[in-house]
Every structure is written in C-alpha cells, then in structure tokens.
C-alpha positions in Angstrom: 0.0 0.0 0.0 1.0 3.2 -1.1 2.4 5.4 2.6 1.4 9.1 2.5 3.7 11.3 4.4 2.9 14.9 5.5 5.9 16.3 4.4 8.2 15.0 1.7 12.2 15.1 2.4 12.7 17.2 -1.1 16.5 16.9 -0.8 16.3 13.3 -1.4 13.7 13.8 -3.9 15.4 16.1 -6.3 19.1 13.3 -5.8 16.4 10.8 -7.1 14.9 12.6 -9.9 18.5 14.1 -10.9 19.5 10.9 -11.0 17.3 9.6 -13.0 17.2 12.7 -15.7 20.9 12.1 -16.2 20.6 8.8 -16.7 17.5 9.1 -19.0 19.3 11.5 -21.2 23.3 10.1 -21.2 21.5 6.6 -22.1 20.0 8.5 -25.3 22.8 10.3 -26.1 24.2 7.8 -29.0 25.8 9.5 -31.6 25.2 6.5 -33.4 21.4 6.5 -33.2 21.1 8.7 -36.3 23.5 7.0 -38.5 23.9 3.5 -37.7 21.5 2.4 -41.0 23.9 4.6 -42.7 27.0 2.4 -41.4 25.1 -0.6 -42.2 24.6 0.4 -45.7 28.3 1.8 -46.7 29.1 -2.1 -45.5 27.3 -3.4 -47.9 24.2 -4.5 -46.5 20.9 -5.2 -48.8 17.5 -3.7 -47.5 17.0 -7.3 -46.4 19.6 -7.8 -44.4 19.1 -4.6 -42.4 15.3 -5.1 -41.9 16.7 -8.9 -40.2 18.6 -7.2 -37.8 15.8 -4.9 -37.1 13.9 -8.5 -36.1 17.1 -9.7 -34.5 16.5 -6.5 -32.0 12.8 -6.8 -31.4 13.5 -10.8 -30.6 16.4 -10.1 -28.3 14.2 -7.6 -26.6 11.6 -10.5 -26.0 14.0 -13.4 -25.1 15.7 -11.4 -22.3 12.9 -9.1 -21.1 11.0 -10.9 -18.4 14.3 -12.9 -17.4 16.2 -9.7 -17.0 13.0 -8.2 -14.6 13.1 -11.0 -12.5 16.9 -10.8 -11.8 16.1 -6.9 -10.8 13.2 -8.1 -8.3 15.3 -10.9 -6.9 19.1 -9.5 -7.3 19.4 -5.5 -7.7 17.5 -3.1 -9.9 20.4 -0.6 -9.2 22.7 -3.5 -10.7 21.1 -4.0 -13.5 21.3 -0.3 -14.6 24.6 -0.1 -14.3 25.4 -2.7 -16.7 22.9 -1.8 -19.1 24.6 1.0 -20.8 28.2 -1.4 -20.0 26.4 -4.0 -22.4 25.1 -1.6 -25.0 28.2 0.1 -25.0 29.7 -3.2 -26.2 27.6 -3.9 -29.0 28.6 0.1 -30.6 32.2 -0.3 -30.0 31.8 -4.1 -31.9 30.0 -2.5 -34.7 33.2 -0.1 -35.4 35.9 -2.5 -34.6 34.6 -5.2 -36.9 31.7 -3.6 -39.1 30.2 -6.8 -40.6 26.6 -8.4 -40.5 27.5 -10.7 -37.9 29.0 -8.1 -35.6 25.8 -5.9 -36.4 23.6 -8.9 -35.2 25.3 -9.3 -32.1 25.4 -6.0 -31.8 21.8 -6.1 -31.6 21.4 -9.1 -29.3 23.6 -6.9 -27.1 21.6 -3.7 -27.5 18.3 -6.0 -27.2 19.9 -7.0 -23.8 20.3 -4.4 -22.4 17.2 -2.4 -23.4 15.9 -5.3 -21.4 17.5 -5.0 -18.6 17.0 -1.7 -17.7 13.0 -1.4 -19.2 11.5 -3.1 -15.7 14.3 -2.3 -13.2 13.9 1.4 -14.2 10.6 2.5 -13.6 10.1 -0.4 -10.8 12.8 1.5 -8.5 11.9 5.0 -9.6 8.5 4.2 -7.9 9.6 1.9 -5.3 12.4 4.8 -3.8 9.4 7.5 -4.1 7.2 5.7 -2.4 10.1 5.4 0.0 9.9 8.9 0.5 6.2 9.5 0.7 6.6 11.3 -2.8 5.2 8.6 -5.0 2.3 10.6 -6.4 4.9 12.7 -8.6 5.3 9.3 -10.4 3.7 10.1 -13.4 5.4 13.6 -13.9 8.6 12.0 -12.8 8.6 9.6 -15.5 7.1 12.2 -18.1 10.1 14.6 -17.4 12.9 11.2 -17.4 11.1 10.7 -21.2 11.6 14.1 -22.1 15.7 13.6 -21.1 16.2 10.8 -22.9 14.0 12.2 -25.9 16.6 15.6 -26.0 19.1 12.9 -25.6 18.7 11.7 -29.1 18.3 15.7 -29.9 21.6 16.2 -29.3 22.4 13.0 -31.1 21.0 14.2 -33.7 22.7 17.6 -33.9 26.2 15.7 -33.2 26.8 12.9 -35.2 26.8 15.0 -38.8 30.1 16.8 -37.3 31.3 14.0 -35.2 31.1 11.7 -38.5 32.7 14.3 -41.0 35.5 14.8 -38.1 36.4 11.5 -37.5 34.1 9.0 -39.5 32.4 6.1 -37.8 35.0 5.2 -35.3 34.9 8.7 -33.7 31.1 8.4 -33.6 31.6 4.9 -32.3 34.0 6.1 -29.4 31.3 8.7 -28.5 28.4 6.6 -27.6 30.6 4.2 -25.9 31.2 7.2 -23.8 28.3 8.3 -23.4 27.2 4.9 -22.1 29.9 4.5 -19.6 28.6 8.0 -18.0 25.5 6.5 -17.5 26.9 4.3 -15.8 28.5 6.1 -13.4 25.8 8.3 -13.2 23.4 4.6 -12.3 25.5 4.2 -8.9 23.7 7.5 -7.6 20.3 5.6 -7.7 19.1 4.7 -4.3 18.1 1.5 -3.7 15.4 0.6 -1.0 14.6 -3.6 -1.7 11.2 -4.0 -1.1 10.0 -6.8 1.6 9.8 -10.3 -0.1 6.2 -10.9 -0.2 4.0 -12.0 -2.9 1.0 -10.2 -4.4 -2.3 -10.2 -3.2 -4.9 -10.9 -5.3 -8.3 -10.4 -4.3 -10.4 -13.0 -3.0 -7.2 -14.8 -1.8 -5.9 -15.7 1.5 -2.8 -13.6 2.4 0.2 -14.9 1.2 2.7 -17.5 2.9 6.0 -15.8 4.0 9.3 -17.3 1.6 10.3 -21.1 3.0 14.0 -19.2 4.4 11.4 -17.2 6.8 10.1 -14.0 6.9 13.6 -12.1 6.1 14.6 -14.3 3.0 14.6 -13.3 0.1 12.9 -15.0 -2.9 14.6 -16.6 -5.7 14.5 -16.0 -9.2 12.4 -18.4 -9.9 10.1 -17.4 -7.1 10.3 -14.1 -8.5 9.7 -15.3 -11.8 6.6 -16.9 -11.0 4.9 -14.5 -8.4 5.3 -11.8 -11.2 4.1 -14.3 -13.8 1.0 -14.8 -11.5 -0.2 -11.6 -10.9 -0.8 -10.8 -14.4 -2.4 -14.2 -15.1 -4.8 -13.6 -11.6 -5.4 -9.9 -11.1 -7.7 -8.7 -13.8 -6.8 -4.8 -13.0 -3.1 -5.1 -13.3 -3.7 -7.4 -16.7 -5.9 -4.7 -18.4 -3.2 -2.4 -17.5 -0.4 -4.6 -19.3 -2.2 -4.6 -22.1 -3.3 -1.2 -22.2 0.7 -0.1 -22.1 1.3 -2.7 -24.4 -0.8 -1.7 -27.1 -0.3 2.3 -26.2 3.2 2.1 -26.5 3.8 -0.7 -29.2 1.7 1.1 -32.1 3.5 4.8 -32.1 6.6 2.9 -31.1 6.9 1.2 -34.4 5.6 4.0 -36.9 8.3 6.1 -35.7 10.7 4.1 -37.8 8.4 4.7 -40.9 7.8 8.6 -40.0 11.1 9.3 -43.3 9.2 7.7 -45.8 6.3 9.0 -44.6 8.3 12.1 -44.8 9.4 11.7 -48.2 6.3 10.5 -49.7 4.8 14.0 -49.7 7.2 15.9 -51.8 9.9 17.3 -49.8 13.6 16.6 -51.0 16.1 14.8 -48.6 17.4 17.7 -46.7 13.7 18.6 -45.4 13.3 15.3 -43.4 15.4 16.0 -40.6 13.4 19.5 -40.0 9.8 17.3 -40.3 10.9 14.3 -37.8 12.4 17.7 -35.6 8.8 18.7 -35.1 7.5 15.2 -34.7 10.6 15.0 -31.6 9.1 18.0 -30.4 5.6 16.8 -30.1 7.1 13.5 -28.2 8.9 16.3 -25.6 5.6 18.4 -24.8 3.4 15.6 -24.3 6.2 14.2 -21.4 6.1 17.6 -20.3 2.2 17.5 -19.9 2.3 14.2 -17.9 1.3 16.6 -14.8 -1.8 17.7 -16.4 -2.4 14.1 -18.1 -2.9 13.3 -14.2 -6.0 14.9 -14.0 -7.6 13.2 -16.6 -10.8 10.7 -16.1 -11.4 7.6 -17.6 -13.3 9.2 -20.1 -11.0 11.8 -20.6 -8.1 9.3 -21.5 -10.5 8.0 -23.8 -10.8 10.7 -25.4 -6.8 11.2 -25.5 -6.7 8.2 -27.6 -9.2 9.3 -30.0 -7.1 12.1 -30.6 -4.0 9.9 -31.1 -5.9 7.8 -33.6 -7.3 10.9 -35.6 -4.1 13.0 -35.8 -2.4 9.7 -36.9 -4.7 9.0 -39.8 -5.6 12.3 -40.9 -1.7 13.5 -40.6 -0.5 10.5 -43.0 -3.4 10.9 -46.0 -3.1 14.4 -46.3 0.0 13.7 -47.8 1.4 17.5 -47.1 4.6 18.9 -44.8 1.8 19.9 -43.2 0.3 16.8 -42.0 2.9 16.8 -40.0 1.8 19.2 -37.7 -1.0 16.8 -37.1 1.8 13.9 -36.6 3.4 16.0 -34.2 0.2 16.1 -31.7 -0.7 12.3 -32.3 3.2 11.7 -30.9 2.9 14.0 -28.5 -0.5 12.3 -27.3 0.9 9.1 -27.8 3.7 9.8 -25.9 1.4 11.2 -23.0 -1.0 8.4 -23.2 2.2 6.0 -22.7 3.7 7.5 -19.7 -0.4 7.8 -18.0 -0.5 3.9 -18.5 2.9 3.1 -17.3 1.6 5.3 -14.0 -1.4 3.1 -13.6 0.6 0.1 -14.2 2.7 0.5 -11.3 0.2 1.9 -9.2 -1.6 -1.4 -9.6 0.9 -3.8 -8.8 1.7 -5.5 -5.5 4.1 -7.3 -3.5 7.8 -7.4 -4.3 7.5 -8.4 -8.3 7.4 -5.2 -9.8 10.2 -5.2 -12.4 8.9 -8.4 -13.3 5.1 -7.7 -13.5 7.0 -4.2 -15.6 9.2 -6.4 -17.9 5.9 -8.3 -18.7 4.3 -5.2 -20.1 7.6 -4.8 -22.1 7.3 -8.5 -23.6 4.0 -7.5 -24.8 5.1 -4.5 -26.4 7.9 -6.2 -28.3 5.6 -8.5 -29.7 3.1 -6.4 -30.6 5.7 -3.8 -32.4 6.7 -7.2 -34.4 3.6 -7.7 -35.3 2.9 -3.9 -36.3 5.9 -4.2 -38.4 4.6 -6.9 -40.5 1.3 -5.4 -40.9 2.6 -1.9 -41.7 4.7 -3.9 -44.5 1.9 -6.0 -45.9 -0.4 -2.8 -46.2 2.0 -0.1 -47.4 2.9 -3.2 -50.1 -0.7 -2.9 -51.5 -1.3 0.5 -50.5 0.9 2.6 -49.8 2.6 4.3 -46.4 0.1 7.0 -46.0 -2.4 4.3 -46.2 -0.5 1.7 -43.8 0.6 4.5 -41.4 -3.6 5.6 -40.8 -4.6 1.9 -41.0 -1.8 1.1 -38.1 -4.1 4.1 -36.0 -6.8 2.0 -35.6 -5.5 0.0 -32.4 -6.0 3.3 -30.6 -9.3 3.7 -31.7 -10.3 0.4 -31.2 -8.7 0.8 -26.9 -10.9 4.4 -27.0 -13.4 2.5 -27.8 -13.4 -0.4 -25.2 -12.4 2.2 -22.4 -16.2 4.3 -23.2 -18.1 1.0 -23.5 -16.4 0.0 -19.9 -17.0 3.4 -18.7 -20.9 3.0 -19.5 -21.3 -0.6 -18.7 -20.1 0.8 -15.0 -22.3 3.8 -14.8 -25.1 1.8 -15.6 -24.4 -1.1 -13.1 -24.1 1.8 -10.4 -27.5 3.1 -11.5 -29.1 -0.1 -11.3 -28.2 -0.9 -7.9 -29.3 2.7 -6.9 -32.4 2.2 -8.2 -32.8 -1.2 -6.3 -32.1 0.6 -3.3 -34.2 3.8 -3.7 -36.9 1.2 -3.9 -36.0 -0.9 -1.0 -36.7 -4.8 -0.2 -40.4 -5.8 -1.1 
C-alpha cells in the first residue's frame, strides 16, 4: 500500500529525480542513433539484411525481457542499470571494430539485452524509492520529465553525429556513444536503492500470502520471483488490463516512428527537409512528457478521449500527404507519448508485493511482440497501398482501446444506477 507522508524530504527527492534525468538522457545520447543504418549500408548490407537485424532487435528484446526483470526483483534493480549501458556500449564499440553483419547482429542481441535490462528495473525502482519517500504521487510527472531527457538525448544525437562523422568518421562516432554509455553508468551508482519486503501479491479473494520457506527475512529466488510476477498478471484482472493497455499504447506509435522518413518523403519534400519534419515530430514527443502533470487529472473518459485524438491525428496527418500533415503527426506523438507515460503510471500503481520489475518487464514482452507484429502489418499494407495508407490503417489499435475504455465506462455507470435504483426502492 502506497504510505502518505505529510511532508516530503525534497533533498532526497530532487538526488532521485536528478538521477534519473541524467541517466534518461546520457542513455540517449548515441551519436550512433542517427546513423547506424547509414553504417550498415556503406558495408554493404541489402535492404534485407538490415530489416533482419531490425527482427534480431525486437526478438532479443523478448528473449531477455521478463528474465532480466526478474533478476532486478530478486538481485538488484540498481545492478542491472549499471550494466545496461556497459552491455550496450559493447555492442557500438563491436559494430566499429569489426563492421560486418554478424557483428551488427550481435550488436543487436547486445543492444536487445540491455534495453531489457533496464526497461523493468527502471521504472520499478523510480516508484519503489518515491514511495520510500512518501513522494510517490509525482510518479507520473517523474517519469514524463525522465522521457523528455532521454527524448533531448537523441536531440543532441542528432545535432552531433553530422560533425562528429565528417570529423572522424564512424569510429569517432563509435568512441562517443561508448562514452556516453559508460557516463550513464556512473551516473546509475547515484540511484538509491530501498529492496522492497519479499512478499507476494495479493490478489483479491485470496488468503494472504505465505512468507518465503527461508522465513520472513529471506529473500525470494528468481524463480520465485519469476513466477509471483508471472502470477499476478495471469490472476489480477486490473493489473492485466493495465499490461495490455501499455502494451498496445506504447507498441503502435513505437513502431511508426521508424516509418515517420518515408512517410516524410512521400509528400514531396527533398532529402534535406526530413530532418526538420521528424524535428517537429521529436518536439511533439517532448511536450506531451512535459504534460504528464496535467495528463494526471484526466478521467477515464477523458483518457479515452486522448486516444481518439491519437488515432485521428495519426490517420488524418498521413493521408493528407502535405509537410503539413505533419503538424497533425506531431500532436498524435505528442499524445501518444502522453497516453504511454499515464499507463505506465497506472501500471505501477496497480501492482503489489515485491515483483514489480517483473510484472513491468511483462508489459515490455507484450510491447515487443506487438511492435513485431505492427511491423509486418505496416509492410503487408503499405505493399498494397501505400505508407500513407499503412501509417492511418496502423491508428486504428487506438481507436479500437478508445473504444473499449467508453463501453467499460458505460457498462459501470449503468451497473451503479441499477443498484441505486434497487435501493431507492428498497426490499419488497
């Protein structure tokens, strides 16, 4: 249960969010981010080849993702951040040293790694140190500011790696994003690191929990974890509607970002404008983790209606088939990115007992799948019809959530009227 404490210790507070802001943004901060297709290309890799490794990423991120959230919960969340920019850093420094497919693919199962490592440790000890401190309801505006860091991360990125590469080529790029990842690093040691009691979730209708076999004070094993994590999705209804909902939230605007060039392209501009239309797009992903605080206040219906506005700015911003659709691109990311960070909130406002990064890693599982399967539906559909088409038709996952969330909403209302009016009329 959630403490409330009448005054929050700010000093700890702002070391925590510091922390994390720095970590967010040096873990973004990869020179290589903006030209890594291009060093995959001047190697001599086909289209093919480069759309494999793309899968070789998503399945990495799969395979290790609920593993690597279970080691957090059982071993260290702190730990696991601090080698997840130590194992990424690997994979860039392999793809300079040796640029061939098969260091780019273990590149990838590297970077897949440790993505995964830090996607269920992260926000599981970001809440779990807040609630530590009585501060816990500044979650969602935490988060929504840590998004924003790493999101001018890959600003700066961006701005850097034309000079970087013209200075010193790909090695000099590579050498900067393996520093940049060993800063995070060091910067991940500053996390605090409160372990939560080993208990398991309780589900409703449930008796409490058993304490762990070693007694009251031992800790649970990985497999424990594993399974009490693994459990809680399958038998709390909330916190699996809430898995999904990331899951699907975060998947869809996830994968058309890698589309958003030819998008770009497809409406007439020459090469050079590009950059300047995904710029606007990155600065409708940086408002919407800046409104996070007022996302707070939103109702059930009110979220709805955030997703219907994700769906239509989607869809109407690809057919128009203008620059200026991508004004309407930049608020469906920017509400995308908003809706995201609201949903990771009520994940981990939902989730009990001492399997957080686990129950966390689960949502990120789902996500991976479902951005795989986006991918091959985006390509089957812009095959017969084009991107504009594929990029509106891949909206419709919003619409269809928007959807389900009203219908809920109503079904509710009217089950609370019903039993009002049974008890305005009282028992014959």
């Amino acid at each position: 249960m959630t403490r409330i404490a009448t005054r929050v210790p700010d000093p700890p507070v702002r070391r925590l969010t510091a922390t994390l802001y720095g970590y967010a943004f040096l873990s973004d901060l990869v020179l290589l981010y903006p030209v890594y297709a291009l060093l995959f290309a001047d190697t001599g890799l086909s289209v093919g080849q480069i759309s494999s490794l793309f899968v070789i990423w998503s399945a990495a991120g799969i395979l290790f993702e609920v593993p690597s959230g279970a080691w957090a919960d059982a071993v260290s969340r702190r730990l696991l951040l601090r080698l997840a920019p130590l194992v990424t850093a690997a994979a860039y420094a392999l793809w300079v040293v040796v640029p061939s497919y098969p260091a780019f693919a273990v590149g990838f199962l590297l970077w897949g790694a440790g993505g995964a490592l830090v996607s269920g440790a992260l926000e599981a000890l970001v809440w779990t140190e807040l609630d530590q401190l009585g501060a816990v309801g500044r979650f969602p505006r935490v988060l929504g500011r840590a998004r924003t860091a790493g999101v001018l991360g890959v600003l700066v990125s961006g701005v850097l790696a034309g000079p970087v590469l013209a200075a010193g080529g790909y090695p000099a790029v590579g050498v900067a994003s393996v520093f940049a990842c060993l800063l995070a690093a060091a910067v991940a040691a500053r996390f605090p690191e409160h372990r939560p009691p080993p208990t398991a979730p309780v589900v409703a209708g449930e008796r409490d929990p058993e304490p762990p076999s070693g007694g009251d004070d031992a800790d649970p094993g990985w497999w424990d974890t594993l399974r009490a994590g693994v459990t809680q999705v399958r038998t709390h209804p909330p916190v699996r509607a809430t898995v999904l909902l990331v899951a699907v939230v975060a998947a869809d605007w996830g994968a058309l970002d890698e589309y958003t060039p030819l998008l770009a392209l497809d409406t007439g501009v020459g090469a050079q404008v590009v950059p300047l239309l995904l710029l606007l797009l990155w600065a409708g992903v940086t408002t919407g983790g800046l409104l996070a605080p007022a996302g707070e206040r939103l109702s059930g219906l009110g979220y709805a209606a955030l997703l219907f506005v994700v769906a239509g700015a989607l869809a109407g911003g690809a057919l128009i088939a203008h620059p200026a659709g991508f004004v309407l691109l930049a608020v469906a990311f920017g509400a995308a990115q908003l809706a995201t960070v609201l949903a990771d909130a009520r994940l981990q406002a939902r989730i009990t007992g001492s399997s957080r990064a686990t129950v966390t890693s689960l949502a990120g599982m789902a996500t991976d799948v479902l951005i795989i399967v986006t991918y091959i539906g985006y390509g089957l559909v812009d095959t017969a019809a084009g991107n504009a088409v594929a990029f509106a038709v891949a909206a419709g996952p919003y619409l269809v959530v928007a959807l389900v969330l009203v219908a809920r909403r109503r079904r509710r209302a009217g089950a609370r009227g019903g039993v009002a009016a049974v008890g305005a009329r009282g028992p014959r």
